[in-house]
Each structure stands twice: as C-alpha cells, then as structure tokens.
N, C-alpha and C positions, 0 to 999 in steps of 0.2 A: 620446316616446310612439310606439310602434305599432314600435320596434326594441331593445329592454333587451340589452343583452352578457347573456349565459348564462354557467354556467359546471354543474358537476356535484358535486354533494355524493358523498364518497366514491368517487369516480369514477362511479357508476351515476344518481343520481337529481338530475337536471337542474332548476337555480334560477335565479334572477335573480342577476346580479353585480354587486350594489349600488357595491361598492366601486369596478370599474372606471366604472359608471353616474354616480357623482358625476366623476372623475377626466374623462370625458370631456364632463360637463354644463359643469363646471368650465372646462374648457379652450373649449368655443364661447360660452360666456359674455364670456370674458375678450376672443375677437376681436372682440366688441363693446362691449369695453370697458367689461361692466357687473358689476360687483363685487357679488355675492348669494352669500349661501351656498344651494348647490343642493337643497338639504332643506327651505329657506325654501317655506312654502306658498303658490299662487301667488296666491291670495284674498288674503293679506296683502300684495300689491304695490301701487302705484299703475300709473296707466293706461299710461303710457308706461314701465314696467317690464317690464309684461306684454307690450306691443307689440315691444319688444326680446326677449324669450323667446320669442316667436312666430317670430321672425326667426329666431333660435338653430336654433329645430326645423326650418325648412325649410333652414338650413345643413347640418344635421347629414344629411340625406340624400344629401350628393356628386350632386343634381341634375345633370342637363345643360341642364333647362330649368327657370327658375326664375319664377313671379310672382308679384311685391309690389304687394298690391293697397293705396294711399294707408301705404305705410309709415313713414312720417314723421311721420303727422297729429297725434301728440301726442310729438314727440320734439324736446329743445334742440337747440341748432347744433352742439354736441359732437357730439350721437348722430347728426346726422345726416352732418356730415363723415366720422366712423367708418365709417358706414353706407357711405358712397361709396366710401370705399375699399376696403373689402369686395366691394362690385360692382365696382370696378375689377378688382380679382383675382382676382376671378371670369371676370369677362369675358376675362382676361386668359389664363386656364385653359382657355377657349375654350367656359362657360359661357352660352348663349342665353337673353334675360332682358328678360321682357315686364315693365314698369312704369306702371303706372296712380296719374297724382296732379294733383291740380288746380293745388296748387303751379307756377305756369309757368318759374319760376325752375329749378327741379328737373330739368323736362324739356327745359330749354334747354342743361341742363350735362349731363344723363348722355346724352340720346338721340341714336343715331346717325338713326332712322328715325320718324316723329311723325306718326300716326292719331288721328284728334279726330271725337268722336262727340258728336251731338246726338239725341236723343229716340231715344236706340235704336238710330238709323242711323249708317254712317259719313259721315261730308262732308268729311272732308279726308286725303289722305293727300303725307307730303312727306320729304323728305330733311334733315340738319343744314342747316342756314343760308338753306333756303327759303322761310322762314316768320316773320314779326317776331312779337313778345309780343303787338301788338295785332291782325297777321293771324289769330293763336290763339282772341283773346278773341271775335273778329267770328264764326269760327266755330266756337264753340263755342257762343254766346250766340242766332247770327242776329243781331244788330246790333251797331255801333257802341256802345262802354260807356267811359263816363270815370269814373277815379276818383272813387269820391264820399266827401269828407272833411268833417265838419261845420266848418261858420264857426266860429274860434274870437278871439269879440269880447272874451272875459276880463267878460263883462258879469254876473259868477255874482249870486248872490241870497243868501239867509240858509240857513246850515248845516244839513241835513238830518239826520245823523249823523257822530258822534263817539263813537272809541273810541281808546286806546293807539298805536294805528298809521296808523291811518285818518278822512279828513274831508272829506266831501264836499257841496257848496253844490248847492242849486239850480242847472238847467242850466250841470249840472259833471260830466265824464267823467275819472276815476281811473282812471290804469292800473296796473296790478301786471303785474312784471317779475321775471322770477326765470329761474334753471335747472333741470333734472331735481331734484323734491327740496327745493326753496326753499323751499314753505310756502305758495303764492299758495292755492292750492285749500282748503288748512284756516284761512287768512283768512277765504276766502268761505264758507264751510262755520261755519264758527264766529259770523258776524256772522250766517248766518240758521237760528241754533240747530242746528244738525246737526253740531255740532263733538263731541257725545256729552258735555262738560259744560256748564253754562250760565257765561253771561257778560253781563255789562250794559254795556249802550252808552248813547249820549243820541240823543235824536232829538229834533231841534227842540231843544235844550238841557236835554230832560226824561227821569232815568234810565228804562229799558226793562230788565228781565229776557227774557231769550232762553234760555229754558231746554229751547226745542223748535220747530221749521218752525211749529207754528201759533199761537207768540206772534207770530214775524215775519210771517206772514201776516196776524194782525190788526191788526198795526202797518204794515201794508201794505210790504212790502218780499217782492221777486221773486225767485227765483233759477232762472238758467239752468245744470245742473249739467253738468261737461265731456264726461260720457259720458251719450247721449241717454237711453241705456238704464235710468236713476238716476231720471230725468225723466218718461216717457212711462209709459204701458201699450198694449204695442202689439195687444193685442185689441177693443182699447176702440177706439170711434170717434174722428174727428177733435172732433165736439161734446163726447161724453165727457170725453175729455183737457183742453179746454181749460176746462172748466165745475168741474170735479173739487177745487180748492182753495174753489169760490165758492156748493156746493153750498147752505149754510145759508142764503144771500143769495136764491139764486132757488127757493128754498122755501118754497110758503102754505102755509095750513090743509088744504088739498084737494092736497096732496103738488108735484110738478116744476111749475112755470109753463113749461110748454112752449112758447107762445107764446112769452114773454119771451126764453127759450132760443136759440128758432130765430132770434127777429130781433136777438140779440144776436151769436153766432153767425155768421151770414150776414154781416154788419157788419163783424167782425173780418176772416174769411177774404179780403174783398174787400178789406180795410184794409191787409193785410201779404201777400196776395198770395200765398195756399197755394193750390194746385193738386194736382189739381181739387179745381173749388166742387163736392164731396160731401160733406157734414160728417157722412155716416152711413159715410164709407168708414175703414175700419182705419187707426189712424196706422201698422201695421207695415209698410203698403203703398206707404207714401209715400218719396218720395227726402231722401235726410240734410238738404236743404236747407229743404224742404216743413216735416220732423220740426222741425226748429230754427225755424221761421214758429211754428207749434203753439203751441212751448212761450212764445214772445214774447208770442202771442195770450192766453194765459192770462193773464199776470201782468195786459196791458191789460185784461181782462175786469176782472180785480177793483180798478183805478184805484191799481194799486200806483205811490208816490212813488218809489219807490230801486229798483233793478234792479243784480243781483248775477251777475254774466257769467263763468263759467268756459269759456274757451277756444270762444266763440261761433260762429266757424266754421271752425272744424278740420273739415277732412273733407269740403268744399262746392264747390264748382263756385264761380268769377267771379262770375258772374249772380249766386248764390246771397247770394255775399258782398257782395257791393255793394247788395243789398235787406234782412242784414241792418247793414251800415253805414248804410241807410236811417234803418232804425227806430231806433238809434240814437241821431241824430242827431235825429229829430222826437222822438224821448221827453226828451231835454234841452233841445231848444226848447221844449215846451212847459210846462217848469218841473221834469223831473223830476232826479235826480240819478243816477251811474250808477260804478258801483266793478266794472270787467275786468278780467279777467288773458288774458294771452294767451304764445303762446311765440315767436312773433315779434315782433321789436323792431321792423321796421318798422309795422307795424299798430299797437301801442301808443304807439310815438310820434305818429304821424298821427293819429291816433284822440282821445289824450287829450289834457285841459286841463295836467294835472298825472302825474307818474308815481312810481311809488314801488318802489323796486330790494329785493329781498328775497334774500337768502342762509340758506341754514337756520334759516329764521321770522323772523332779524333785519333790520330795517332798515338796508341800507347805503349809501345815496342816497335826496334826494329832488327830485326836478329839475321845476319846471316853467316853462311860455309864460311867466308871469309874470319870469321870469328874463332874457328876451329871450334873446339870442347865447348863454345857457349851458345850454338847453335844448336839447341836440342828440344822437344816437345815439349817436355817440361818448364821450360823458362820462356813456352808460347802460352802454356794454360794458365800459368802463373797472371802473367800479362791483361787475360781475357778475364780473369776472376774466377777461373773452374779448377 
C-alpha cells in the first residue's frame, strides 16, 4: 500500500503493474514464511495472518529505521523465530530498530539497549545484561510481582459442558493448544455460537442448541474474543460495555434501573481492578489491559458459569497479566469452569488443569495434571510438531 510498481499501457498511459505487485507480495510474504495467495482478501485472514502482512508492508519499504509495535502478540513460536531472523538481517544490513513488547522473553533475546516505561514516563534505561527479568518486572509494575498460578488441588466438581472435543468440570481450567491455523479460536467460537452454524453441547448433562452468542449467553456461558476489537464498542462507556449482554436483566417497567447499574458497576470495576474508577469514561481510552478487565467484568455481571478465553492477554503488560491470571484463578475457585487457548505453551501449561493439542481442528494429544510426570511441555511440543 502507498508504493504499487507502475508500468504504462502502450507506452503512454501509466497503470498499476499488478503482475509485478503480486510477484513481489509474494516474495516478502514468503520471508516470513507465510504462504497466502496475495490476492487473498485480507478480511478473510485470521488475526495473526494479518499481523504477519503488516510486518510484510513495513518490510517492503528498505527502512532504515524500523518499529514493531507488540509484533508478536498473536504469532506461534514459528512466526516468531522467523520474525527474529528477519531482524536479525536486518540489523545485520545495519537496519536501526525500535521494538516495543511485554513479552520479556523477547526483549531479553533481541535488545541490545532496554527502556521500560511506566505511566507514560520512562524509569529505566539500561544496557544487554544489566537488568534481570525480575528487575524489568519491578519496573515496570513499581513493585515486586510473583507469579501467580492457580492451586491445582485436582479437587474438579460435576461437568459443566460437553461436546465432541471438549469437557470441562467445575473449578476446572482447559487449555487449548494449537499453532498458526489449528482451529483453537473456532472451538471457541463455535461452543458460544458464533461459529456461523449451530451445534449442540451438554451442559450439566442436558442437550443445549447454540445456534447464536444469545443462546450461550442465556445458558450463561462468556466469551473473551482474541481481538478486543470483536468484543468491546469503543464509544460506549466503560458501564455500557460491561452491562450490554445483561441489558434485559437490569430492565423495569420504567426503562434502565440505574441505580442497580451504578452499584453493580462500581462493584465489578473495583472487583478486577479497571482503571480509572470512571465507568462513564470510553473503553477506547483505556490501555489493552484495562479493555480485557471490561470484558472479564461483563461476563461477572451476568453470573456466567463457563468462560471461554481466546488469547486472554496478548498484548498486555506483566501487571496486566498477572491480574488477569487473577481473575482466573478466583472464577474456578469459586465453582466456575474455564476452556483458554493461548499461543504460548508456557502460560497454558501453568495455567491449566488439563490441556488439549489441536492441529488443523483435530485433536492430537490430550494431556493433563492428572497424569502426573506425563503432563509436561515437552510432550505438548512434541504433539504440536515443534
């Protein structure tokens, strides 16, 4: 976009040169390893297709200064190894290349130079090997932050839902594990109607039609979709947003219980810890972390049993992560049941009870705690082909 090869009909009257245009889509495509036919509309991708075409285009300029603002946020270990050597060869061309990611992992392996900003401001600035993973987190956060992983006592309850692939009990966290492409996301999409046909599950042992988002909303079941954007309206207030599924509920005779609203509301935001307490400010204004509290807060509003997690905190700051590892973690203490995908395998091992490997929608492993010693990363990468 914004550079087409030319070429000139009959020599005089100047076109686009499609032909060279695919020829050299084609070719920055392929250094990322991502195999699309370049005519492919890009509406028709998935999210981390697009993130990769994005990448493509700021390739395609011969930069000298380049920045990847959270490049990775929805990309497998594939894309993102590729990804790296790509900046490696870059840099290598003598390419200057600012990188912005929360991932600390990321920043520990490509940055020669590590600027860590808190509220706007900077607070740290340091050199390779001056700085541990947990001096990062201290300032990034202002405090001290420990992993927070929920207790897993195996102590689950009675089955929640069941379908063909998936089954999850009472204070019981399912992970879904897959690559670019696997299928996790139209799992989830399909179990809360939005799969575009319908499908029957059980819940509690008793068939359900899911023929649309507002059957599973009145079977109480939440979904967190992986791009915020799917999710949110970001015109709409923080109240808006989160009340927006539950509208019929906090409806009298005499139209909005406002009342009820505010103090339900004010309740949640203090509950999951969205900032700031303005619940009349725009969610567009809010930081990706704040946005993903929102949409947590909503499904709490309407007392949903089952929460359906696509890719929960891609895109988030530590802090951000570790409070919604929170929520989490008290939504299956307190009886609920919980089916995530995520694209790192560390976060879904830790995270779940059980895990379930997926390759182009089929199930190819199923591994979990209950297993003891055979419940480990290793025999998930194995699985996946990595």
């Amino acid at each position: 976009l914004g550079q087409p090869p030319s070429r000139r009909i009959a020599g005089i009257l100047p076109a686009i040169d499609r032909r060279a245009m695919r020829t050299r889509s084609a070719a920055l495509l392929a250094r990322l390893n991502l195999d699309i036919d370049p005519d492919r509309p890009v509406g028709a991708l998935g999210h981390a297709e697009r993130q990769l075409v994005v990448i493509a285009r700021a390739l395609s300029h011969s930069a000298r200064v380049l920045i990847l603002d959270e490049p990775t946020a929805s990309l497998e270990a594939r894309e993102v190894d590729r990804l790296f050597e790509v900046i490696g060869s870059l840099k290598a061309d003598g390419v200057a290349i600012v990188y912005v990611s929360h991932r600390l992992d990321e920043i520990e392996r490509l940055a020669d130079r590590i600027t860590v900003f808190r509220d706007g401001r900077q607070v740290r600035h340091a050199a390779r090997g001056e700085l541990s993973t947990d001096d990062i987190v201290r300032e990034m956060t202002g405090r001290d932050l420990e992993e927070l992983h929920r207790p897993h006592d195996l102590n689950h309850g009675d089955t929640l839902l069941e379908d063909e692939i998936i089954a999850v009990r009472e204070r019981e966290v399912v992970g879904l594990a897959g690559l670019l492409g696997s299928g996790t996301t139209e799992v989830l999409r399909r179990l809360f109607g939005a799969g575009g046909t319908g499908t029957t599950i059980k819940l509690k042992s008793a068939d359900a039609q899911m023929r649309h988002p507002s059957d599973a909303i009145r079977h109480r079941l939440g979904f967190v979709p992986g791009e915020r954007a799917l999710g949110l309206i970001p015109g709409l207030s923080i109240r808006e947003n989160v009340i927006l599924p539950q509208i019929d509920r906090l409806t009298g005779i005499t139209g909005l219980n406002k009342r009820r609203i505010d103090t339900l509301v004010d309740d949640l935001m203090e509950m999951v810890d969205i900032r700031p307490r303005d619940p009349s400010r725009p969610v567009g204004q809010l930081s990706g972390g704040n946005q993903q509290k929102v949409l947590f807060a909503r499904w709490l509003a309407g007392n949903a049993d089952i929460l359906l997690l696509d890719e929960p905190t891609a895109g988030i700051d530590v802090g951000a992560k570790a409070q919604i590892h929170r929520l989490m973690r008290r939504f299956a203490e307190d009886g609920g049941g919980i089916v995530f995908a995520s694209s790192e395998m560390l976060e879904v091992m830790s995270i779940s009870d059980s895990v379930i490997a997926l390759r182009r929608g089929e199930v190819v492993a199923r591994i979990s705690r209950e297993d003891g010693d055979g419940y480990t990363e290793r025999r998930l990468r194995v699985a996946l082909g990595g």
